[in-house]
C-alpha positions as a Markdown table, in Angstrom:
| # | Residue | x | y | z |
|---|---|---|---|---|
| 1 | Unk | -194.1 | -138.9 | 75.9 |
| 2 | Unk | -197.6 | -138.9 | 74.7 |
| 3 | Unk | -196.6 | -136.3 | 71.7 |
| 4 | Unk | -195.6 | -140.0 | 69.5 |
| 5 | Unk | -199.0 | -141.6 | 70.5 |
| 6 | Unk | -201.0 | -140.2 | 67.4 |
| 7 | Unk | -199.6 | -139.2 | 63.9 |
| 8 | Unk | -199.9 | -135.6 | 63.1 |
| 9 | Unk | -200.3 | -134.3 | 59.2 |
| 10 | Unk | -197.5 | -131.7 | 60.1 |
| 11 | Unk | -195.0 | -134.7 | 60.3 |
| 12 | Unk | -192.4 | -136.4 | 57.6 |
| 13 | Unk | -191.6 | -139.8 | 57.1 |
| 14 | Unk | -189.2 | -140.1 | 59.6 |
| 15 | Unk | -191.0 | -138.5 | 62.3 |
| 16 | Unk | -194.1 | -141.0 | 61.4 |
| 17 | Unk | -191.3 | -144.1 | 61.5 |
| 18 | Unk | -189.7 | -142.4 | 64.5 |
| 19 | Unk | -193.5 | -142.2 | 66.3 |
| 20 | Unk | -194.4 | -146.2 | 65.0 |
| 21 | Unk | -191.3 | -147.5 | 66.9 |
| 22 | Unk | -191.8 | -145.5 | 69.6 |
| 23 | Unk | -195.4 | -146.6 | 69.8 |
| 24 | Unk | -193.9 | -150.3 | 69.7 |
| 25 | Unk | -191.3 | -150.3 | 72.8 |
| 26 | Unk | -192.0 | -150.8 | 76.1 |
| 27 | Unk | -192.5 | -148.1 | 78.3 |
| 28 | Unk | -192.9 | -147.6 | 82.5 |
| 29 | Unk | -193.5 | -144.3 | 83.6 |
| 30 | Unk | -192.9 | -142.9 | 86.9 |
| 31 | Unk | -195.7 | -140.1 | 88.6 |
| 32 | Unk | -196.6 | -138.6 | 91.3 |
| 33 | Unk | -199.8 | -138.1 | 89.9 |
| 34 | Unk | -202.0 | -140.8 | 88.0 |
| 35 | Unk | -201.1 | -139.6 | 84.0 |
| 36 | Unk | -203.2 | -141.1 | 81.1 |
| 37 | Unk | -200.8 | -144.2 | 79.5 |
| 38 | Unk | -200.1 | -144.4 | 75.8 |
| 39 | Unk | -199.6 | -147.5 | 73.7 |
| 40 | Unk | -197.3 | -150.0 | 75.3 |
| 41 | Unk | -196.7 | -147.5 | 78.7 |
| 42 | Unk | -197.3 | -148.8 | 82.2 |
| 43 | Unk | -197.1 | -146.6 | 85.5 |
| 44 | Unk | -194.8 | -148.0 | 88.3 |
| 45 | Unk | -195.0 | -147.5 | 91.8 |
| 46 | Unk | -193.2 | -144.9 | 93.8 |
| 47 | Unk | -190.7 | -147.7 | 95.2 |
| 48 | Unk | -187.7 | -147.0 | 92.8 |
| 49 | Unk | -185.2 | -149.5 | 93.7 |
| 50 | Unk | -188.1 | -152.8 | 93.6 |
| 51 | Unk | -189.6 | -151.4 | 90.3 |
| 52 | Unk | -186.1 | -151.3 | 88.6 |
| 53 | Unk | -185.0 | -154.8 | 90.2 |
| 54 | Unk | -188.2 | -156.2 | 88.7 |
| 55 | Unk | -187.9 | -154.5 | 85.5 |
| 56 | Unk | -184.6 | -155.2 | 85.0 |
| 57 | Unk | -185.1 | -159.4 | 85.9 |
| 58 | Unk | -187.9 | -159.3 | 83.3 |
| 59 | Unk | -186.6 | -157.4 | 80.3 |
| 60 | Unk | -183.3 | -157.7 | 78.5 |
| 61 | Unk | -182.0 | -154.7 | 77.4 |
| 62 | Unk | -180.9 | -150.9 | 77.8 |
| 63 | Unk | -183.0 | -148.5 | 79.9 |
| 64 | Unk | -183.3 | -145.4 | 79.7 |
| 65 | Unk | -184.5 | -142.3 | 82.0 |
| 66 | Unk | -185.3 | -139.1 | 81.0 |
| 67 | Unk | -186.6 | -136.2 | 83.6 |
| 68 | Unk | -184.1 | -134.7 | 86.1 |
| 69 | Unk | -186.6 | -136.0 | 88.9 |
| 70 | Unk | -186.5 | -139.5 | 88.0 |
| 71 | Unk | -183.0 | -139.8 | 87.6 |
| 72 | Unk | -181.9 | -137.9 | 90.7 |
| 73 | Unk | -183.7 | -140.2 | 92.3 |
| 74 | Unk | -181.9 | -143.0 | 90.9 |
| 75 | Unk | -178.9 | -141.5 | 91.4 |
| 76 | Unk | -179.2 | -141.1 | 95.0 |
| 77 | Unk | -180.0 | -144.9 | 95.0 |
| 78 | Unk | -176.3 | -145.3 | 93.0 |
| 79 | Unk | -178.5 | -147.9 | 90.6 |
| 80 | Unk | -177.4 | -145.8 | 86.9 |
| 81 | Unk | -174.3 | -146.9 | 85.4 |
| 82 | Unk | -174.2 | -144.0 | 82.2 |
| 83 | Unk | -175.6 | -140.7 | 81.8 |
| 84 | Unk | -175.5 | -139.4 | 78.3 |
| 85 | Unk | -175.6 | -135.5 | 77.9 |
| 86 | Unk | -177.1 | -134.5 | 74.7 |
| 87 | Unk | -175.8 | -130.7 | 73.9 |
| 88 | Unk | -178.0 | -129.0 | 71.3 |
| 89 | Unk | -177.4 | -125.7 | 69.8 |
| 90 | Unk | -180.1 | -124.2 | 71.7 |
| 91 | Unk | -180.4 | -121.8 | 74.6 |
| 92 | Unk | -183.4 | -122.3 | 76.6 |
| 93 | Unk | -184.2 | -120.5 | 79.9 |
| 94 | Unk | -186.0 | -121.6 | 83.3 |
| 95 | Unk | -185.9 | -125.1 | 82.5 |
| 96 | Unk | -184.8 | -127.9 | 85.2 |
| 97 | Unk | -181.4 | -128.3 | 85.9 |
| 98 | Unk | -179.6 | -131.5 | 84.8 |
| 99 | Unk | -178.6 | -132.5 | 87.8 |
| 100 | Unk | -181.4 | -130.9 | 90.4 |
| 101 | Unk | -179.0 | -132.2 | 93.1 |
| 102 | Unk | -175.2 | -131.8 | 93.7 |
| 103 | Unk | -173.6 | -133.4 | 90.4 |
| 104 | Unk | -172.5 | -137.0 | 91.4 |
| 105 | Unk | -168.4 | -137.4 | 91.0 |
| 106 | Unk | -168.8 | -138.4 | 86.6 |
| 107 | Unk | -165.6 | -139.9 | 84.2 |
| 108 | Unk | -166.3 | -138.5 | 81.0 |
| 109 | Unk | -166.1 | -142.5 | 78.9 |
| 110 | Unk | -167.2 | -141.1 | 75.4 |
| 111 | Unk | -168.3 | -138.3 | 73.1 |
| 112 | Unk | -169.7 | -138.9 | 69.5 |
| 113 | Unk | -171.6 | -136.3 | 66.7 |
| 114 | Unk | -174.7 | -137.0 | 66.4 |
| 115 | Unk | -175.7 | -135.4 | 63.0 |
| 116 | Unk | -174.6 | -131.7 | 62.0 |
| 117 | Unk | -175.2 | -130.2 | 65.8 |
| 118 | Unk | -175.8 | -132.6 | 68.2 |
| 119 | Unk | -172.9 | -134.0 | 70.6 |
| 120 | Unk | -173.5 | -136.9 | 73.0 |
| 121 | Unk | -171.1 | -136.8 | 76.0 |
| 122 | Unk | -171.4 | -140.7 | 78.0 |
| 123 | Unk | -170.4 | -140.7 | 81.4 |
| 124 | Unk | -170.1 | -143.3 | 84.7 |
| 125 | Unk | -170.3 | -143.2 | 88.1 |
| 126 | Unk | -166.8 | -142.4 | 89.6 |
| 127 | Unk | -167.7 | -144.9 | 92.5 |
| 128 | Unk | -169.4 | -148.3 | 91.4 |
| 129 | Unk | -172.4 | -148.6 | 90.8 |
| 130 | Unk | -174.9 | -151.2 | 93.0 |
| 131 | Unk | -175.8 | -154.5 | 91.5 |
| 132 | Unk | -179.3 | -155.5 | 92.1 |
| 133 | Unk | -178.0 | -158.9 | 91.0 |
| 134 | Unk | -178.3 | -160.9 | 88.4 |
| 135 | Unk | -178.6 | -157.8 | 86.4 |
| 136 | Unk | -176.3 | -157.6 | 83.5 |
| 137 | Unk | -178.0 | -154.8 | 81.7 |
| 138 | Unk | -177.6 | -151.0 | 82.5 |
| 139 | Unk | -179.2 | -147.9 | 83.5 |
| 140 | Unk | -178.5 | -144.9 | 81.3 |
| 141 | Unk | -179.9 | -141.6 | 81.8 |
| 142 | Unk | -180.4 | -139.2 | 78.8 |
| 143 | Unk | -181.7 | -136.0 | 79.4 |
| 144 | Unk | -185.1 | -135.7 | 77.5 |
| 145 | Unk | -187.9 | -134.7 | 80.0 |
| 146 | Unk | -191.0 | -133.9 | 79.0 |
| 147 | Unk | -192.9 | -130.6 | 79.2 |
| 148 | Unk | -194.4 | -131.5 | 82.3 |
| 149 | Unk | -191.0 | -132.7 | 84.0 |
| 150 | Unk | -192.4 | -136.9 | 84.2 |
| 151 | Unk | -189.6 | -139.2 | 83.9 |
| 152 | Unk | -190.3 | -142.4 | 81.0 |
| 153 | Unk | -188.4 | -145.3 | 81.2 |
| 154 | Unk | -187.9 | -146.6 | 78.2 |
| 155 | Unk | -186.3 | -149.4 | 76.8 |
């Protein structure tokens, strides 16, 4: 998200500590159009299933997918092992559906509090997910798309 790339005088401490680590990871984003990049952000191809095979062989580590788009589409290739809701106190109108599709069969695994008003709710696949071997690491998706709708991937 290219809202981190450049501290703003409205922000506090932790937003500017939040925005320097953000800066600092890795990031692959995936368009159909050719978006500017910000610091440490790469665009991948449109081939899902080799850009996630060769991302996953070359970093260790969690990724994670936000944009309903993105992780359809990643879903319909069976390649995410956990999807973490985030519920906010918030009601919002005409925004994307979670799951664009038909909601893939989910076990609800975990829910923690997440401060004062956020809940996370983890769940997996109710059919296996595919190895794209030797991955060890997984494939979450937590929903936080942008305002255009691009998916990040993050790790």
């Amino acid at each position: 998200m290219r809202y981190w790339d450049e501290d703003r005088p409205e922000w506090d401490g932790a937003r500017r500590d939040y925005a320097a680590a953000w800066r600092n990871q890795p990031k692959w984003t995936v368009s159909r159009s050719s978006p500017s990049m910000g610091p440490n952000a790469a665009l991948v191809g449109t081939d899902l299933e080799t850009a996630m095979g060769n991302l996953k062989t070359r970093h260790d580590g969690e990724f994670q997918v936000s944009g309903p788009e993105l992780a359809g589409a990643l879903t319909d290739l069976n390649l995410i092992d956990e999807y973490r809701i985030y519920l906010h106190p918030v009601v919002r109108g005409g925004c994307k559906p979670f799951f664009a599709a038909a909601r893939p069969p989910l076990r609800l695994i975990a829910s923690e509090h997440i401060g004062d008003t956020v809940i996370r709710l983890s769940y997996v696949p109710a059919w296996p997910t595919r190895s794209l071997s030797p991955l060890p690491e997984r494939t979450s998706f937590g929903h936080h798309p942008d305002a255009a709708g691009n998916g990040t991937w993050g790790q």
